[in-house]
py3Dmol code that shows the C-alpha trace and the ligand (Angstrom):
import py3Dmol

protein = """\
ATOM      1  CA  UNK A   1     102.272  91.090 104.842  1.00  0.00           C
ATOM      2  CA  UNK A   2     103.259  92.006 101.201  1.00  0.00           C
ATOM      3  CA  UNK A   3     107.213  92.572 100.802  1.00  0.00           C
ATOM      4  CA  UNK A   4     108.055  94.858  98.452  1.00  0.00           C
ATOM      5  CA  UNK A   5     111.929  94.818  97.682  1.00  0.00           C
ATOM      6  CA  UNK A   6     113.883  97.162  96.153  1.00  0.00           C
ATOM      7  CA  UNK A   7     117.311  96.294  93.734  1.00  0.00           C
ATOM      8  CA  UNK A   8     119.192  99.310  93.348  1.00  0.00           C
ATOM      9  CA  UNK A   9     121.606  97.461  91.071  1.00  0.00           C
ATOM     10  CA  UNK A  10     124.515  99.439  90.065  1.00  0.00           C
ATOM     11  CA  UNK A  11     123.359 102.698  91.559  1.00  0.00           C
ATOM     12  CA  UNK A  12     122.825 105.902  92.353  1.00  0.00           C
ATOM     13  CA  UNK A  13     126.465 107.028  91.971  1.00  0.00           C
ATOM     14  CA  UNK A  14     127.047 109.138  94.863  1.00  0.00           C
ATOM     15  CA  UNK A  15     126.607 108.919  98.643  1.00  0.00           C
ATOM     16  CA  UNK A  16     124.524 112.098  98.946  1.00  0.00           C
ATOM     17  CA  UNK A  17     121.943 110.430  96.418  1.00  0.00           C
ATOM     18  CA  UNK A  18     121.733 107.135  98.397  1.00  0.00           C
ATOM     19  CA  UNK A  19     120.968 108.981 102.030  1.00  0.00           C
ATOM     20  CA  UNK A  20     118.053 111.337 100.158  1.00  0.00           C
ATOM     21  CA  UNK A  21     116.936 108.714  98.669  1.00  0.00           C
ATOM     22  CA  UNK A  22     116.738 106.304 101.868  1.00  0.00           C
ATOM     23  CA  UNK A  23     114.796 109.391 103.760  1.00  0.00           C
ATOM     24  CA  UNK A  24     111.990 108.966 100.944  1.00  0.00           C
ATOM     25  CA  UNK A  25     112.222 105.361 100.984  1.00  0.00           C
ATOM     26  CA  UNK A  26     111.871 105.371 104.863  1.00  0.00           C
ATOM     27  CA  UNK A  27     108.691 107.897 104.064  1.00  0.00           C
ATOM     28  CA  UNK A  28     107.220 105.472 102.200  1.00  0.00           C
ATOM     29  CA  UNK A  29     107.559 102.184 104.423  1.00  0.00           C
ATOM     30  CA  UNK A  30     106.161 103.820 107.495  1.00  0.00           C
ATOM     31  CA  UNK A  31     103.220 105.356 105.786  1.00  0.00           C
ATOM     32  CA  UNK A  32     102.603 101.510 104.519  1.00  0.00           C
ATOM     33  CA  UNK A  33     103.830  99.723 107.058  1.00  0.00           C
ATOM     34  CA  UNK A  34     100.491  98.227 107.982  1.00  0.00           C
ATOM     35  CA  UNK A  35     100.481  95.914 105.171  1.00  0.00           C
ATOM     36  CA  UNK A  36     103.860  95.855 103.205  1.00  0.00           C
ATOM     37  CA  UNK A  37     107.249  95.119 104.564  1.00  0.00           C
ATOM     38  CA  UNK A  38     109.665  97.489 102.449  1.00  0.00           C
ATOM     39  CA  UNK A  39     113.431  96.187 101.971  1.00  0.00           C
ATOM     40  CA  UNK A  40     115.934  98.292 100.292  1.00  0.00           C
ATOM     41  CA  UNK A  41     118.897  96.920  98.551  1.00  0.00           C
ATOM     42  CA  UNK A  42     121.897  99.388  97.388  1.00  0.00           C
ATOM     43  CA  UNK A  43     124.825  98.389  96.025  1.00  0.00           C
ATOM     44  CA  UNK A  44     127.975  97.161  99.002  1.00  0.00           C
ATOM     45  CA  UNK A  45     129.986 100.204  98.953  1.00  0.00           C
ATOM     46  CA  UNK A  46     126.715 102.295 100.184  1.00  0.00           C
ATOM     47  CA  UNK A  47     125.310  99.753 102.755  1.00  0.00           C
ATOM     48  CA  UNK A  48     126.728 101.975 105.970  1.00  0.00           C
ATOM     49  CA  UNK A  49     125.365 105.095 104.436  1.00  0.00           C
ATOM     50  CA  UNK A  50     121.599 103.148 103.611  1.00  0.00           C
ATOM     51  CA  UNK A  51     122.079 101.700 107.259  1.00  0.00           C
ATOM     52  CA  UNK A  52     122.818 104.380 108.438  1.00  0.00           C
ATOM     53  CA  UNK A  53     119.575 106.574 107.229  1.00  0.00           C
ATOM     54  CA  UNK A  54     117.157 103.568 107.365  1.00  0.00           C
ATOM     55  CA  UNK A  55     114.423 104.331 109.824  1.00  0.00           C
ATOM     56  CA  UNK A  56     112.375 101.556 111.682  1.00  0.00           C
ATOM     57  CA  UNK A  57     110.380  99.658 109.373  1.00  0.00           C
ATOM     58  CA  UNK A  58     112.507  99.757 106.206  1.00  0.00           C
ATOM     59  CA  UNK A  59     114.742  97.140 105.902  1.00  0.00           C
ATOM     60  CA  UNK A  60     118.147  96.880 104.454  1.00  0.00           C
ATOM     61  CA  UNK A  61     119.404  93.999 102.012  1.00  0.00           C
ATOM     62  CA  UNK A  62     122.631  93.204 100.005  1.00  0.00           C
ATOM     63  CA  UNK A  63     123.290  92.354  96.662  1.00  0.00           C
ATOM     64  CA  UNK A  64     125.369  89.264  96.317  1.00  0.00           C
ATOM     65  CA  UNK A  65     127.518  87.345  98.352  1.00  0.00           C
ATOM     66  CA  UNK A  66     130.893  85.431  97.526  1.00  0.00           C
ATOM     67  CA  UNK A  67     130.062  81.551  97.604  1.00  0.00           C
ATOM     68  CA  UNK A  68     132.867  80.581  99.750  1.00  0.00           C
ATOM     69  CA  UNK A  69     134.726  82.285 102.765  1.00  0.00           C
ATOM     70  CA  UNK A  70     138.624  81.893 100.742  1.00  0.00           C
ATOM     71  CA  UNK A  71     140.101  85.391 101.295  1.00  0.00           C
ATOM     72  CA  UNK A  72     141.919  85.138  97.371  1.00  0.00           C
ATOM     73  CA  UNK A  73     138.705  86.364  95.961  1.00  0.00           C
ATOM     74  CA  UNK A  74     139.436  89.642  94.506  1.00  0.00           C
ATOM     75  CA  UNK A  75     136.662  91.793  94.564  1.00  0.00           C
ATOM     76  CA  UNK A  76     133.987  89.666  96.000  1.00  0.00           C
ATOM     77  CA  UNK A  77     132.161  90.213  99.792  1.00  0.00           C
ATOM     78  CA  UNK A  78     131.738  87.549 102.039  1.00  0.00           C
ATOM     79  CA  UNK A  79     128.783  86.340 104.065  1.00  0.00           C
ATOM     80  CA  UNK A  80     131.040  87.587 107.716  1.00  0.00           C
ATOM     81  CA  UNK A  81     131.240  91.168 106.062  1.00  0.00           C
ATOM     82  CA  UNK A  82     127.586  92.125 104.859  1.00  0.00           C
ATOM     83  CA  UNK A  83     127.289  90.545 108.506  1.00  0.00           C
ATOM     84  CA  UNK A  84     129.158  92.944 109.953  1.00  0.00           C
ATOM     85  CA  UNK A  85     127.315  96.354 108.438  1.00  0.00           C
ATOM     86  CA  UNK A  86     123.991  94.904 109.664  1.00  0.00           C
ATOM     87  CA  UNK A  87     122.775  94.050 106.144  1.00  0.00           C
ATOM     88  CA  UNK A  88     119.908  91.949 106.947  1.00  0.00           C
ATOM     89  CA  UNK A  89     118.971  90.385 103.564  1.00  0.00           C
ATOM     90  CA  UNK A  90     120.908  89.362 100.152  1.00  0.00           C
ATOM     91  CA  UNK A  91     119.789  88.648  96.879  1.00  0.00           C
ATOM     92  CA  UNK A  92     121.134  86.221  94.716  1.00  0.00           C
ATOM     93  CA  UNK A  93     120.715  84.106  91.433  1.00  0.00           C
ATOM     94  CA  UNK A  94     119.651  87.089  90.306  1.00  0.00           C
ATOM     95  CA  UNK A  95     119.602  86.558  86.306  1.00  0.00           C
ATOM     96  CA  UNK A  96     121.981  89.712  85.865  1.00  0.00           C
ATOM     97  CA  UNK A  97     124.830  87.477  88.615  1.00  0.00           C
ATOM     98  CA  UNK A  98     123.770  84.638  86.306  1.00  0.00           C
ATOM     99  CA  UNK A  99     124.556  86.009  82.917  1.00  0.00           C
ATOM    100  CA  UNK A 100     127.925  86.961  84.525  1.00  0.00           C
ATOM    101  CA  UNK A 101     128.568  83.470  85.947  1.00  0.00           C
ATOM    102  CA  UNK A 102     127.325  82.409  88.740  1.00  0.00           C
ATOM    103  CA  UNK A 103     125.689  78.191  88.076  1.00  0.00           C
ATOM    104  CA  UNK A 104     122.589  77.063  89.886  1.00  0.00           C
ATOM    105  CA  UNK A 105     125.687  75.093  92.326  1.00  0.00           C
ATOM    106  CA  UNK A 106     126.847  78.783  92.725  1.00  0.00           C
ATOM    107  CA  UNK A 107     123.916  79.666  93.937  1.00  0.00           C
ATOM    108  CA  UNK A 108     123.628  77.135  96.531  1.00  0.00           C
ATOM    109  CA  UNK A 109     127.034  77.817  97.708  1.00  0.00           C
ATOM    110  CA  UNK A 110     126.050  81.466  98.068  1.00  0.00           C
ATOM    111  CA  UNK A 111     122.782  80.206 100.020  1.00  0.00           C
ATOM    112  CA  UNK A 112     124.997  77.996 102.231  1.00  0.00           C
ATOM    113  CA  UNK A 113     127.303  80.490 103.576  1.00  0.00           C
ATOM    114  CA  UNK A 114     124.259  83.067 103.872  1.00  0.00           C
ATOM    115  CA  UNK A 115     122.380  80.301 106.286  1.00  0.00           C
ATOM    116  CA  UNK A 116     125.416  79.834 108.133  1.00  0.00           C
ATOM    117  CA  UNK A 117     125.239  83.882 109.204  1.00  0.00           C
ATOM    118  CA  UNK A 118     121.692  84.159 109.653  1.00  0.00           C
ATOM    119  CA  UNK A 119     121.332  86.759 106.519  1.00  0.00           C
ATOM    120  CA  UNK A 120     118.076  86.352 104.866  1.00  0.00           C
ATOM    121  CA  UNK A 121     118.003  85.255 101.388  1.00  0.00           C
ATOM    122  CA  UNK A 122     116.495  86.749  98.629  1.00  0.00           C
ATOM    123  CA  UNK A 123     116.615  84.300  96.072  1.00  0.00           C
ATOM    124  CA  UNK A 124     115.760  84.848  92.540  1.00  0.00           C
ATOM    125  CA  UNK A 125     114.647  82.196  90.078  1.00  0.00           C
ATOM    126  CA  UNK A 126     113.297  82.302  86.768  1.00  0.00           C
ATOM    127  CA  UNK A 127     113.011  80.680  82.822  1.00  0.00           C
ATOM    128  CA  UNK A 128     115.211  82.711  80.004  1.00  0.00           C
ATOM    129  CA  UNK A 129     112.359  81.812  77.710  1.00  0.00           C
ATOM    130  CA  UNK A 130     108.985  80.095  77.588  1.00  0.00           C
ATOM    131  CA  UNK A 131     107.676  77.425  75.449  1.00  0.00           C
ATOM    132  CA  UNK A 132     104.118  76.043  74.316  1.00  0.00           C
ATOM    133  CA  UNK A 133     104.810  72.508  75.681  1.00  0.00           C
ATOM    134  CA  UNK A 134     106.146  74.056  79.054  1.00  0.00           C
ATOM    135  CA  UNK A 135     109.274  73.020  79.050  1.00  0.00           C
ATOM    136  CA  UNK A 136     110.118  75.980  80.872  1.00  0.00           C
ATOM    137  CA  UNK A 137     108.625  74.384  84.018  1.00  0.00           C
ATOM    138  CA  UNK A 138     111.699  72.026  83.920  1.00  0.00           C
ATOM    139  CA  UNK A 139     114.367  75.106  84.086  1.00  0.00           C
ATOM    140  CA  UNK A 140     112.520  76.306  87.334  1.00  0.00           C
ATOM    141  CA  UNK A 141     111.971  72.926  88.731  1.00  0.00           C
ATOM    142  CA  UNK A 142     115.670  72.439  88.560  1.00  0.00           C
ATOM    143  CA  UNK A 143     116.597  75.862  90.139  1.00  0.00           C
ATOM    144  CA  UNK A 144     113.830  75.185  93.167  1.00  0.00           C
ATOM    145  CA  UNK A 145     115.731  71.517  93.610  1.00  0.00           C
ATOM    146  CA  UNK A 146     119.091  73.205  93.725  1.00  0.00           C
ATOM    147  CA  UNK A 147     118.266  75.666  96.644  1.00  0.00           C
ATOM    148  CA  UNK A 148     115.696  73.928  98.657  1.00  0.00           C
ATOM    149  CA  UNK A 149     117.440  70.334  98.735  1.00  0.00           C
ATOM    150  CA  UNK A 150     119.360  70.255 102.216  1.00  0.00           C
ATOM    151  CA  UNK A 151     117.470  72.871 103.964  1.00  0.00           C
ATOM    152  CA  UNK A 152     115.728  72.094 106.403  1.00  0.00           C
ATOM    153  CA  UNK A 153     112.312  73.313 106.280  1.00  0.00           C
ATOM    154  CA  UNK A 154     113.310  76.026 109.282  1.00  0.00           C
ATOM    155  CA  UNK A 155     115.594  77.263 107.064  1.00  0.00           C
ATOM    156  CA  UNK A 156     113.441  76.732 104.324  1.00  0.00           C
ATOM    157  CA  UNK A 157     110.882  79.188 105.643  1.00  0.00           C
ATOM    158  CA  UNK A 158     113.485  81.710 105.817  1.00  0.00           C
ATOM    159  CA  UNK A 159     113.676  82.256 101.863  1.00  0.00           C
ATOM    160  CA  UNK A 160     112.136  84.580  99.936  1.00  0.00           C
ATOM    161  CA  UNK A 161     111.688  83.188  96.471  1.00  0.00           C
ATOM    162  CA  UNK A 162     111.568  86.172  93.498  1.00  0.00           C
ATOM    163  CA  UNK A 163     110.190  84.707  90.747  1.00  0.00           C
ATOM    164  CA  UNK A 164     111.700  86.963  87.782  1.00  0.00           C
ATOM    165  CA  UNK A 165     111.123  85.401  83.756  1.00  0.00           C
ATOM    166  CA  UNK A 166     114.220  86.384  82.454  1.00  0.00           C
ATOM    167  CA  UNK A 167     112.234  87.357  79.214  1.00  0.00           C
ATOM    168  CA  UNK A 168     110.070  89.771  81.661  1.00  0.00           C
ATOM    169  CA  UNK A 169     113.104  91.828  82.879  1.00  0.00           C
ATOM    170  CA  UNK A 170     114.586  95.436  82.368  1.00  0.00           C
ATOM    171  CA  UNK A 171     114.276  97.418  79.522  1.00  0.00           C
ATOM    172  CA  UNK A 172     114.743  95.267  77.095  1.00  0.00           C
ATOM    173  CA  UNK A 173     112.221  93.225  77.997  1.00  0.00           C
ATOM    174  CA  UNK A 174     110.614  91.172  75.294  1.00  0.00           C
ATOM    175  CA  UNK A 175     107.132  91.718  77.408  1.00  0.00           C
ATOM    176  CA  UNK A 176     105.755  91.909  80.669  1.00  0.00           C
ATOM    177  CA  UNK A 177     104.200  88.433  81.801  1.00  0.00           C
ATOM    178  CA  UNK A 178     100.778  88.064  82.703  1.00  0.00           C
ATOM    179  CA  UNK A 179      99.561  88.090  86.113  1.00  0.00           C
ATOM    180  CA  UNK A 180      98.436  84.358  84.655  1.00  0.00           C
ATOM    181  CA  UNK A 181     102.299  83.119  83.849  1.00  0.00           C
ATOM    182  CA  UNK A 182     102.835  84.197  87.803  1.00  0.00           C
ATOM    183  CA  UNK A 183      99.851  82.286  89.031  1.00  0.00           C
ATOM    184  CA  UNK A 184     100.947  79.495  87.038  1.00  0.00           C
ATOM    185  CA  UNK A 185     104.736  78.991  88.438  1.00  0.00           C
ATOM    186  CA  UNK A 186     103.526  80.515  92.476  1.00  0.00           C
ATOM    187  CA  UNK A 187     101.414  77.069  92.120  1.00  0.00           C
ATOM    188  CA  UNK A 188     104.023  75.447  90.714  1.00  0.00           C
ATOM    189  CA  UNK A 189     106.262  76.589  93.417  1.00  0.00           C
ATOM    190  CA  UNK A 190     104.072  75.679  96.217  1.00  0.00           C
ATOM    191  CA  UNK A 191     103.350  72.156  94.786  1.00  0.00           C
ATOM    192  CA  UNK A 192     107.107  71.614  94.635  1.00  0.00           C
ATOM    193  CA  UNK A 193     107.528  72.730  98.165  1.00  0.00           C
ATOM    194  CA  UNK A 194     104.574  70.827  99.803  1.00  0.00           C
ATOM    195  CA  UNK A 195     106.213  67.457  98.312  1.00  0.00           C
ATOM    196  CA  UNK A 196     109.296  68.537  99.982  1.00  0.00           C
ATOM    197  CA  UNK A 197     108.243  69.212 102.657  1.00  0.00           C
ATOM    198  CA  UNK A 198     105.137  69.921 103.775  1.00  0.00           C
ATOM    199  CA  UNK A 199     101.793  72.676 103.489  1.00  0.00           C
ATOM    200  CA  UNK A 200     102.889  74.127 106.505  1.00  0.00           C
ATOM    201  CA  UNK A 201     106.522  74.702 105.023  1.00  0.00           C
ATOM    202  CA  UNK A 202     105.184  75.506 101.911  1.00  0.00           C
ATOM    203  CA  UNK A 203     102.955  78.393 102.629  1.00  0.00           C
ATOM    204  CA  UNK A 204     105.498  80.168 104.692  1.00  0.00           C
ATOM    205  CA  UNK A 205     108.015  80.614 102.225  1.00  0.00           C
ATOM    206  CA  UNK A 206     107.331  83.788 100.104  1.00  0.00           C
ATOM    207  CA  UNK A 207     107.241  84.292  97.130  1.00  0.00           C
ATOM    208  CA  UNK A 208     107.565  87.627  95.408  1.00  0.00           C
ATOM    209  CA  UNK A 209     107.196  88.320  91.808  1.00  0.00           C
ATOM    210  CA  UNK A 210     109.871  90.088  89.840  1.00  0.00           C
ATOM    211  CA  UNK A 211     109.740  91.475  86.359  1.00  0.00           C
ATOM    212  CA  UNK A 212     108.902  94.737  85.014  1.00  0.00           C
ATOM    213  CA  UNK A 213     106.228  95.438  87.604  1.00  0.00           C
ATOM    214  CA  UNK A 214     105.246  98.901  88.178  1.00  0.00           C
ATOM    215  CA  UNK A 215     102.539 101.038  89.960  1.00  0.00           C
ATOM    216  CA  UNK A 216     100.091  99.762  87.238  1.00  0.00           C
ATOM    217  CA  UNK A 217     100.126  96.365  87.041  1.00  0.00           C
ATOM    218  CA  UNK A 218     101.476  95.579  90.639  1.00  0.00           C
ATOM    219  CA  UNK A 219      97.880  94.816  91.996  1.00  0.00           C
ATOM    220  CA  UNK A 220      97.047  92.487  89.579  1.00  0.00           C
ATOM    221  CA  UNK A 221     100.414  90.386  90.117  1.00  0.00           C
ATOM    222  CA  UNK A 222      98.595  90.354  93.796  1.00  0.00           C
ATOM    223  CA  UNK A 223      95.374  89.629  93.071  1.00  0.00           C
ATOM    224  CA  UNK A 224      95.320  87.581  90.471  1.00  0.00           C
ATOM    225  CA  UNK A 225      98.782  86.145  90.102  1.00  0.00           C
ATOM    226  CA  UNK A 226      99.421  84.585  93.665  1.00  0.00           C
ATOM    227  CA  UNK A 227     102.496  87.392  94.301  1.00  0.00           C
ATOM    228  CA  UNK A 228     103.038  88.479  97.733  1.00  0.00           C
ATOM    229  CA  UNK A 229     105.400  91.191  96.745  1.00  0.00           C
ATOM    230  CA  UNK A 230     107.677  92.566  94.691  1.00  0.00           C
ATOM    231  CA  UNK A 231     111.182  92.473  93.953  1.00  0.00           C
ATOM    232  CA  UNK A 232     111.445  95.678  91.772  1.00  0.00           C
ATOM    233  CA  UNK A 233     114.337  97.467  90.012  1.00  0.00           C
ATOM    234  CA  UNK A 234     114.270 100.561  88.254  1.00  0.00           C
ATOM    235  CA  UNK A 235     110.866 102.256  89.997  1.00  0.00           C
ATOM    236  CA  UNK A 236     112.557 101.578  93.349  1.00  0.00           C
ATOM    237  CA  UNK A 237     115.432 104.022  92.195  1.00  0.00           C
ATOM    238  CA  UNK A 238     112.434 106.935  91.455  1.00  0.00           C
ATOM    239  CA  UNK A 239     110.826 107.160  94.653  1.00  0.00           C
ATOM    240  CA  UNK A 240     107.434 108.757  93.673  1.00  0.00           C
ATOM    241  CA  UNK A 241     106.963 106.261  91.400  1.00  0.00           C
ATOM    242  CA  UNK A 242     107.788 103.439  94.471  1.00  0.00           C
ATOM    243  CA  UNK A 243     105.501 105.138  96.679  1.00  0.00           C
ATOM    244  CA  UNK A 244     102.984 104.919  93.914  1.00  0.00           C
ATOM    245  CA  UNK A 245     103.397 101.744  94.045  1.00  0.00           C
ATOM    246  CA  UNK A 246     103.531 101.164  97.178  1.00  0.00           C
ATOM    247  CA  UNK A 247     100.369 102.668  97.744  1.00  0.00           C
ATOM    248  CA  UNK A 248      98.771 100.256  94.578  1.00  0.00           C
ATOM    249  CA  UNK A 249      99.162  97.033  96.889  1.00  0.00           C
ATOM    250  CA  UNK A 250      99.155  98.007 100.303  1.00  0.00           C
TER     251      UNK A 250
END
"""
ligand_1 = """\
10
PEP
C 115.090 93.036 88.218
O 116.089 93.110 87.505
O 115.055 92.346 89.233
C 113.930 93.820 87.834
C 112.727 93.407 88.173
O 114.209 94.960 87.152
P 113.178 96.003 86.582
O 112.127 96.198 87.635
O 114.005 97.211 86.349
O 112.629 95.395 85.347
"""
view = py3Dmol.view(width=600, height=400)
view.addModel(protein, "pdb")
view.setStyle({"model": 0}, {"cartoon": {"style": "trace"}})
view.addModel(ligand_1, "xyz")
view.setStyle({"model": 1}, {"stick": {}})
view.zoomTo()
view.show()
């Protein structure tokens, strides 16, 4: 299966946007649902409305999760209550929560409470620049240590792992990396994981890649770059253009 995941981010603004939109999103996962497992992921305040409209196969996630249960957190959403509206996946360490705070500890403690209520992480990890002597490889190494030390590798095979170069992402990207770059860290990834664990552990966890892709150069992030899936942001807001790409990998 290829999972192709869809980050709202901070919209659309209104309810009656968010159900339309889920109707064509649920469109497109059951014309694909063969080969790609389609996750959506609105912002909180819409999760009952996308939960609501979400048809059987698409798949509802969260965005962020308060890293401990302490009620004084004004603001923040715990683990119990994207529980509670049937969310089943969350993303976090996403560079965007980074930039605003949140450590590589952070994101354990995020990971922690979302293991303890069976919500499915979606964890994004990535270098904010890359370097001729690979230094980079260091930055990631250290993120993959922080999350996967402690899990067991049950657990383990629970986590999707979005690889998303910082320098790759949004608009302002500074480029888009090469299906190459992705091959490059999804072996790097899996080398890390089979000395943790084990080959077995290793090839179950998935790894998606994240960063500018689009209905153009999705395939080759597949064929060539060792994706298996997407985590996508603005073309899974325009949903012609996700069902276009959609239909590129399935
Ligand atoms: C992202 O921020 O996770 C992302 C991949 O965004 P976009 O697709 O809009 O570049």
């Amino acid at each position: 299966m290829i999972y192709l995941i869809g980050n709202w981010k901070m919209a659309p603004e209104k309810n009656t946007q968010v159900a339309d939109l889920i109707k064509k999103t649920n469109d497109i996962a059951k014309l694909y649902k063969k080969t790609l497992t389609t996750i959506v992921c609105p912002p909180a305040i819409f999760l009952p409305t996308a939960i609501k409209g979400a048809k059987v196969p698409l798949l509802i996630g969260a965005q962020g999760v308060a890293a401990s249960d302490a009620v004084a957190q004004t603001g923040l959403m715990s683990a119990a209550m994207l529980k509670d509206t049937k969310a089943q996946y969350v993303i976090i360490g996403h560079s965007e929560m980074r930039a605003r705070g949140d450590s590589n500890a952070t994101v354990k403690e995020q990971l922690t409470r979302l293991c303890e209520k069976k919500l499915l992480p979606i964890v994004c990890i990535g270098e904010k620049s890359r370097d001729a002597q690979g230094w980079y490889l260091s930055e990631v190494k250290e993120q993959l240590e922080t999350i996967f030390t402690g899990l067991t590798p049950l657990q383990a095979k629970k986590v999707i792992i979005a690889y998303e170069p910082v320098w790759a992402i949004g608009a302002k990207a500074e480029r888009a990396a090469t299906p190459a770059e992705c091959r490059e860290m999804t072996i790097f990834i899996k080398k890390f994981l089979t000395d943790l664990y084990d080959e077995k552990t290793a090839k179950a966890v998935v790894i998606v890649y994240g960063g500018s892709a689009d209905e153009f150069n999705a395939k080759s992030f597949i064929e060539e770059g060792g994706a298996q899936g997407f985590l996508v942001g603005r073309v899974s807001l325009d949903a012609k253009r996700f069902g276009l790409l959609a239909k590129s990998i399935s």
